[in-house]
SEMIVEX-479795 format. One record per residue: residue in three letters; y, x, z of N, C-alpha, C, O in turn. Coordinates in steps of 0.02 Angstrom, whole numbers, plus 50000, padded with zeros to 5 digits. Atoms other than C-alpha are relative to their C-alpha. Layout:
// residues N
ALAYXZYXZYXZYXZ
...
//
This chain:
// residues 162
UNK499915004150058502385178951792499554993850006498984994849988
UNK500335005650026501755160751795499794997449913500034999749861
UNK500185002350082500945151751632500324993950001500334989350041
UNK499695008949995501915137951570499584994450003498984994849989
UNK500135004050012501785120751587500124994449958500644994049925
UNK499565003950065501885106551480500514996850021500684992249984
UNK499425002349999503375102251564500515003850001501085001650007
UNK499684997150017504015117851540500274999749914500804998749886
UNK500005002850075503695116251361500234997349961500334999149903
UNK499705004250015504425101051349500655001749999501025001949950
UNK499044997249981506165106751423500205003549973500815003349967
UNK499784995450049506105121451304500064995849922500574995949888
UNK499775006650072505885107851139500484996950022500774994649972
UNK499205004649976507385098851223500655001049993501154997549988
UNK499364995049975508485113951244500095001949939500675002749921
UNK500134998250075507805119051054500434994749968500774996149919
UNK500025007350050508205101250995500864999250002501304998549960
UNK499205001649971509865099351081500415008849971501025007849966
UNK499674996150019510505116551022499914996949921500374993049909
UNK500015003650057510015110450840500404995849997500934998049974
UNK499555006250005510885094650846500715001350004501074998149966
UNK499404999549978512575102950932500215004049920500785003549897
UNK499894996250061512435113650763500124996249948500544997249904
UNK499935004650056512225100450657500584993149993500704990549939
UNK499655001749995513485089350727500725003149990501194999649970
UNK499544996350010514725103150724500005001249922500545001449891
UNK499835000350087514405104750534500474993249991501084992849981
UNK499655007250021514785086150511500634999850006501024999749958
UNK499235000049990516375085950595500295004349967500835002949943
UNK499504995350037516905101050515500034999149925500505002049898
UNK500055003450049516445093050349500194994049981500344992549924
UNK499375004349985517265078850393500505000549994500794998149945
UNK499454997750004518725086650454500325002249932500925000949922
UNK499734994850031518945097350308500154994749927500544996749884
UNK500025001450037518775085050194500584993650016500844990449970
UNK499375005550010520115072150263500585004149997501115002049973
UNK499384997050017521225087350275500205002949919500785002649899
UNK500135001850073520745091250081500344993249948500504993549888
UNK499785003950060521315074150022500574999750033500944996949993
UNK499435002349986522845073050129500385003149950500745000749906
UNK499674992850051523415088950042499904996449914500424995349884
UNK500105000750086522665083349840500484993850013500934994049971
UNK499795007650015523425064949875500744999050030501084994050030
UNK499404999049980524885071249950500194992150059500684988450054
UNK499945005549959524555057150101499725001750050499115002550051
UNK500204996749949524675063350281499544992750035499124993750079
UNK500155006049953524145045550346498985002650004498535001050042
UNK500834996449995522335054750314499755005450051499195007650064
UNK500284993049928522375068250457499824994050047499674995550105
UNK499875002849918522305050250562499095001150018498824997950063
UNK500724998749969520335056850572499875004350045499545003250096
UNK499924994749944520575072850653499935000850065499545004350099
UNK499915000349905521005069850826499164997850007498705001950010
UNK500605002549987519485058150845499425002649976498915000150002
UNK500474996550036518345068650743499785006250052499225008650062
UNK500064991349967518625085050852499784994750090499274996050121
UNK500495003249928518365071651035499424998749996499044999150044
UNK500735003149981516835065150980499595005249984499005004650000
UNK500464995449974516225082750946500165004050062499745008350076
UNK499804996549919516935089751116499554994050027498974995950037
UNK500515003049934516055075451220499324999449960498884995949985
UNK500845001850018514415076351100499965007250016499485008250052
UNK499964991649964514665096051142499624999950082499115002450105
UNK499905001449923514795091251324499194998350013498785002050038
UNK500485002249981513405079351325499255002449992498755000650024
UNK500604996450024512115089651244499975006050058499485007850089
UNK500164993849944512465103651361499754997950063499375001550095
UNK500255005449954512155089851492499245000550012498845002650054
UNK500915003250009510505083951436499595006749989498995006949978
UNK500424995250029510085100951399499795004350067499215006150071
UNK499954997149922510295109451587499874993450044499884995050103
UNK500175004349940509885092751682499784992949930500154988449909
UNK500315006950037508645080351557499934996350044499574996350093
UNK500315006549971508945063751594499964994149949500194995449893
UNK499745005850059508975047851491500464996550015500814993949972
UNK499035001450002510485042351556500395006249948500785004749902
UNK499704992150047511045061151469500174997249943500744996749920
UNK500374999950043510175056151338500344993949935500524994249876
UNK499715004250018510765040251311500704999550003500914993849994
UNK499284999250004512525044151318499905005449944500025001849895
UNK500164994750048512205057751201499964997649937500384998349893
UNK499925003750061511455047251071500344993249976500234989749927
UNK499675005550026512625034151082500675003249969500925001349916
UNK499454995650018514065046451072500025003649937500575004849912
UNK500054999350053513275053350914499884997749938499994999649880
UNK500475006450043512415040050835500684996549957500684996149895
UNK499445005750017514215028450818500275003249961500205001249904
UNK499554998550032515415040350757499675004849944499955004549889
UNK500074994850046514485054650660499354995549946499314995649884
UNK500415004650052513005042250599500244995049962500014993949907
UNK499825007350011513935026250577500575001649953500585001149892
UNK499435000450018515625029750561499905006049936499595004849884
UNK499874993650044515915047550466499344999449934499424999949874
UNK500544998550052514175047250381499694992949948499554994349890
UNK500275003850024513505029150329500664996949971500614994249916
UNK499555005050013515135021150311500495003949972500845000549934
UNK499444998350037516355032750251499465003149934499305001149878
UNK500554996250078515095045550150499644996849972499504999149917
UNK500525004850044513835029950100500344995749963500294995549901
UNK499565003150041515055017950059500565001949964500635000449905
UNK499484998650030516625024850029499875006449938500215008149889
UNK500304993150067515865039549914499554998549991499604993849951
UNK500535001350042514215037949879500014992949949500064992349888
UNK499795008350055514385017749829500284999849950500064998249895
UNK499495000050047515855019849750500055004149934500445002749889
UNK500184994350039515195035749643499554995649937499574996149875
UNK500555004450037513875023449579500304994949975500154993949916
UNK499665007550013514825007749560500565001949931500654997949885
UNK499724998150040516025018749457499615001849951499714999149896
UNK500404998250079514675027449334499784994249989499714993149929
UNK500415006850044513875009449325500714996549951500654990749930
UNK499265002850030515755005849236500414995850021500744992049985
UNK499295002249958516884999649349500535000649994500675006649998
UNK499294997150028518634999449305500355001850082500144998750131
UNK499594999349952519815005849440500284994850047500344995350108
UNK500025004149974520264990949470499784996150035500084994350086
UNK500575002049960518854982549526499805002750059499655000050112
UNK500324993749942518354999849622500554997650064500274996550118
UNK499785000849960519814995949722500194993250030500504992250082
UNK500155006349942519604978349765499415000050041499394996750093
UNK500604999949981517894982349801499995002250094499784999250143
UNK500044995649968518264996949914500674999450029500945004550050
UNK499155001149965520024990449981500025004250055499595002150094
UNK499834997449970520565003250093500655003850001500725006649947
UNK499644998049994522225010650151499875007849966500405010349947
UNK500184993250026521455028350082499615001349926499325005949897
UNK500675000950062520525023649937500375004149950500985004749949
UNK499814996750056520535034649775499384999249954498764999449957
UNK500595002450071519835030449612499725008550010500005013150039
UNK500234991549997518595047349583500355003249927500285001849868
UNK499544994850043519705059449494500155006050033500665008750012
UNK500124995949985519335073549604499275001350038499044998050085
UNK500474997149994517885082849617499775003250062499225002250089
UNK500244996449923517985094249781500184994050067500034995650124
UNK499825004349965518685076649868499374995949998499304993450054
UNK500595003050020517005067749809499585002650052499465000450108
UNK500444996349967515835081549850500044999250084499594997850124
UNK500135000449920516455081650026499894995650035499634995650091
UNK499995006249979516615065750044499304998750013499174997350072
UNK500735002450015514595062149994499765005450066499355004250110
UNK500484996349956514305077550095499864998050087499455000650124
UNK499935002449934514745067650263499354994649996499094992350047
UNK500625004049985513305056750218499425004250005499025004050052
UNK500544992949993512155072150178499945002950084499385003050108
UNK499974997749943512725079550360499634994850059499334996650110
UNK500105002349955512405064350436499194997050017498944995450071
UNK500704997549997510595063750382499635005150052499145004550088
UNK500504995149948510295080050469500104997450064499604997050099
UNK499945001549922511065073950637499554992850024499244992250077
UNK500755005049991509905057650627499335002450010498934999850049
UNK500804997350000508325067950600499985002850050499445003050079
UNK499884995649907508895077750765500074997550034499944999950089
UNK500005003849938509165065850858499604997450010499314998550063
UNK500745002749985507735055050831499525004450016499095002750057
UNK500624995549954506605070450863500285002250053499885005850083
UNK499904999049933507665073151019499824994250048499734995050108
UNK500015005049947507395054951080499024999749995498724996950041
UNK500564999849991505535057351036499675003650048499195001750082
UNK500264992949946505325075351140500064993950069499614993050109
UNK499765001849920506225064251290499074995550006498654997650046
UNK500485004149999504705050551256499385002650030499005000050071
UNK500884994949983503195064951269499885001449948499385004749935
//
């Protein structure tokens, strides 16, 4: 039996960090997912599954890449990793659909917004004044998800640092 080193150490916070993250990204998408298949169904408008496909690739190659960086750390890995997660589950799914398109809009509406407004505001091919509740929630919750996968990642790009 050898005693570790701190570069064993390290590789085990990496492998820790990166299983975390694949967990927490896999929430997102599936909170995602569930929630554009949720309004297709309440709003009776399939043009809303068009998230799906792209939702389930960018967790198959953030799958991929984590298993990557996790059996052979590199920062090339690394950096494909967090660019692959960062865009679509930070940006896209979490800041921009769950921050703006729900959270904003949640607020902009209790501050008394008429419908109208809400939807010049928030012009989108998908947009819905809030008049459902489990379509909301999930919606906000893609910004909630995408919190955790930020906090994982940045303490994964920190472990890489030292």
């Amino acid at each position: 039996m050898h005693a570790r080193t701190p570069r064993d150490e390290r590789l085990g916070e990496t492998r820790r960090l990166a299983g975390w993250l694949c967990l927490a990204v896999s929430t997102e998408a599936a909170v995602t997912i569930g929630h554009f298949v949720y309004g297709a169904h309440a709003y009776d408008d399939s043009s809303r599954y068009h998230v799906v496909a792209p939702a389930l690739v960018a967790l198959l190659v953030s799958l991929l890449l984590a298993g990557l960086y996790a059996w052979r750390p590199s920062r090339f890995a690394l950096r494909a990793l967090a660019l692959v997660v960062a865009v679509p589950f930070v940006g896209m799914f979490g800041v921009y659909h769950g921050g703006f398109h729900h959270a904003a809009k949640l607020l902009v509406y209790a501050a008394g917004a008429s419908p109208e407004r809400l939807e010049a505001i928030f012009d989108s091919p998908d947009f819905a004044v809030p008049n459902d509740v489990v379509f909301e929630v999930t919606g906000c919750s893609t910004l909630l998800a995408s919190i955790a996968v930020t906090y994982l990642l940045v303490r994964l790009v920190r472990a890489e640092r030292g």
